[in-house]
N, C-alpha and C positions, 0 to 999 in steps of 0.2 A: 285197078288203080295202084296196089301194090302197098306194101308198106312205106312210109316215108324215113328220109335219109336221114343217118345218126348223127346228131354234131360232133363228134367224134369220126367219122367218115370223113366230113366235108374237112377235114385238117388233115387226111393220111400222108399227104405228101411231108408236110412239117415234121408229121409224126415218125413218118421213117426216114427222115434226113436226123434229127432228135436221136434215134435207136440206133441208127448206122455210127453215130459220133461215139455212142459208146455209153450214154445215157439207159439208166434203169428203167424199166418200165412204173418204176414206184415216182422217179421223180418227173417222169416225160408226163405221167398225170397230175403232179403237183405245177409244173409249167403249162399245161392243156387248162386248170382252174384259175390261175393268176392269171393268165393271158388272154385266155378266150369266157371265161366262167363256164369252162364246162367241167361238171363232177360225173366220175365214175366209179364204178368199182374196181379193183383192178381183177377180179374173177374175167369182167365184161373186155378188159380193155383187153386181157391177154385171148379172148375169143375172138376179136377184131386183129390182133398181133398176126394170129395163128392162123387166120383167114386170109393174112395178106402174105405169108409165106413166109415169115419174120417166128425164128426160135425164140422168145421172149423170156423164156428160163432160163438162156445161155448166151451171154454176152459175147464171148467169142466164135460163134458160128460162121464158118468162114465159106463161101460155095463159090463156083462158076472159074473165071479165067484167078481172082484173085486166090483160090485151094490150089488152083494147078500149081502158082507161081508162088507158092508155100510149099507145096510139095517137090517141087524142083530144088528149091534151096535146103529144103530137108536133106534131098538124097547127093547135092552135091556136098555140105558140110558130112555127109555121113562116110562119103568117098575117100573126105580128106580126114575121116577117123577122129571127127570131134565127138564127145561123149555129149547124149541129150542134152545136160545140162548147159556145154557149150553152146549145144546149137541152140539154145532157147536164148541165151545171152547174146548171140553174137544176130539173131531174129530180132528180138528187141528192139536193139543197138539200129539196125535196119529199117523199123517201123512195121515191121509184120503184127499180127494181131495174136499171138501168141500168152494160153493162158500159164503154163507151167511147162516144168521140165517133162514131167508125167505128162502131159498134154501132147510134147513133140513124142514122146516115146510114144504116144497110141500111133498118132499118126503113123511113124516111123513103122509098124508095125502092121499095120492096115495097107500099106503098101508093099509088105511083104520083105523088109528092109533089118533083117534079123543079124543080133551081133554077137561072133562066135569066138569061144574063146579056145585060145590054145590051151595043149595038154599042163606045158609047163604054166601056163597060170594058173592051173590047177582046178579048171570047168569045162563045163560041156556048153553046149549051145542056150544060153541062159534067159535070154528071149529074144 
């Protein structure tokens, strides 16, 4: 017969429409109580998060054709030699999901996307 289904389950669709907008997991449980009267913890709700494929500790998790097309505009701002900080401003500005300037620079880095400096600047290849 199986275990029966969580009321927390039967609303996952809400739930990850809720998370996808941008919504904390702290308050997508305080709208899941007002709305439907269901309480959880949020231990239980991030086991359900985590189960549905949803990084619930990091609001900016970005995956599939939407990374690619983050990392396209990473490597073209990078081309035209804007500094992380620009390209996180000028992301923004665009609607990308972009958490900091430090956030473009991992990326930027994880693509293998490293910014080197000339002698007369007075550095070596600095990451």
């Amino acid at each position: 017969m199986g275990r029966p289904t969580n009321k927390v389950t039967k609303h996952k669709d809400e739930v990850m429409a809720k998370i996808s907008s941008g919504l904390t997991p702290e308050a997508v449980l305080d709208w899941l109580e007002r709305e439907h009267g269901i309480t959880c913890c949020v231990h239980t709700f991030q086991t359900h998060l985590d189960k549905w494929g949803v990084d619930s500790k990091r609001r900016y998790v970005v995956r599939g054709e939407e990374l690619e097309e983050q990392q396209k505009r990473i490597r073209e701002l990078y081309d035209a030699n804007y500094t992380d900080l620009a390209v996180f401003e000028q992301m923004k500005k665009e609607g990308f999901r972009v958490r900091s300037a430090g956030g473009v620079r991992r990326i930027r880095l994880q693509m293998g996307l490293r910014k080197l400096w000339s002698r007369e600047g007075g550095g070596n290849d600095m990451d």
